[in-house]
Steps between C-alpha positions, in 0.01 A plus 500: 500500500298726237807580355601147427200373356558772244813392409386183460246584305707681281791236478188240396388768222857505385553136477135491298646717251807321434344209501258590234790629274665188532583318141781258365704526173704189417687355219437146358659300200140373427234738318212238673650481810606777761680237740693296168825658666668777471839378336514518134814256385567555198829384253778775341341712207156330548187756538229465842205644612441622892165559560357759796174421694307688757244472720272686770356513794116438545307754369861709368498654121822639399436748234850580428837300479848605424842340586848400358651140474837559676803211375734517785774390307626588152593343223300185564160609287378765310126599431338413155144645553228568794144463461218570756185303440156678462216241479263593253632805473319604810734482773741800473383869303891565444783253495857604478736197463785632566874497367677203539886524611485871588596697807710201691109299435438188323113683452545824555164740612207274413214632558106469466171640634162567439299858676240410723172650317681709244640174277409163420675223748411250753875465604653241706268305778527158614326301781801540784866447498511158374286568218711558215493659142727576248626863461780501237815270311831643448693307269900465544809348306806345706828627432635427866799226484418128613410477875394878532212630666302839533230619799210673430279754656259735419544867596364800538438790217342882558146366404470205784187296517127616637192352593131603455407697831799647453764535772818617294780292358464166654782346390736466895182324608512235210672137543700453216692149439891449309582316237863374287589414165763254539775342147418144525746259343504384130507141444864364379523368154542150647164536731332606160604180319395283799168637527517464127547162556278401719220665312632261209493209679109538617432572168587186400346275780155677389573378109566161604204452776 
């Protein structure tokens, strides 16, 4: 009987300490909004913006962050630029933004991080799970043919993700959400001209009221 409360004990522990390393990283087409979706539609040749949020659990500070952006299917988009966000200038000591179509990776190897008591940084720390902010914007071009879509995912690089308190690279423990970048249709010459139209023809009963 000993014997099993100490497992239990131990199995409770366990479940603490995942608990408390616990965060989520998720895409979103908005950069004021971590639940605007995470489809970005966007027409042949035109340019977008994906935008990556995170948040914590209770009491959680990440103090270090790296990933890659991972475009399941080629030939659809192609990365323009990544930028990670640092608030004042206070957030992150050391900000890598990584390459952007580079080792099978729409972001290749982005990383940031600030040293606990050796370098400026307060890092990444939200009030729980549902409590968003805004970590970074990748910006993309569609080249993908009409109709075509690409997944997205964020994987793992060498330098993971930590927490203060420590506890080693965190990253198996975090949730992190999917995303797509689908070729939306371009409206035919004759839609054009009836929108056109239409937009005439309210123009005019304006004038005449």
């Amino acid at each position: 009987m000993k014997k099993f409360f100490v497992v239990l004990a131990l199995v409770m522990v366990g479940n603490l300490m995942i608990g408390s390393a616990k965060a989520d990283f998720v895409f979103s087409t908005s950069s004021s909004s971590a639940t605007a979706g995470t489809n970005l539609e966007l027409q042949s040749g035109a340019t977008g913006s994906m935008f990556v949020w995170m948040s914590t659990n209770t009491g959680q500070t990440l103090t270090a962050v790296s990933y890659n952006v991972f475009a399941d299917t080629v030939g659809v988009a192609t990365g323009l630029s990544h930028l990670v966000e640092n608030p004042g200038g206070g957030r992150w000591s050391s900000i890598n933004q990584g390459v952007v179509n580079t080792s099978g990776n729409l972001v290749n190897n982005t990383r940031a991080f600030y040293l606990p008591g050796i370098s400026a940084g307060t890092g990444i720390a939200t009030t729980g799970l549902t409590d968003f902010v805004l970590h970074s914007r990748f910006q993309v071009s569609a080249i993908g043919a009409l109709g075509s879509s690409t997944g997205l995912t964020f994987t793992t690089t060498t330098a993971g993700v930590s927490q203060l308190g420590g506890g080693g690279n965190i990253w198996n423990s975090i949730t992190k959400g999917t995303g797509s970048i689908t070729i939306s249709a371009i409206p035919e010459p004759g839609s054009l001209a009836i929108l056109g139209l239409a937009g005439l023809s309210q123009l005019l009963r304006r004038r005449r009221r």
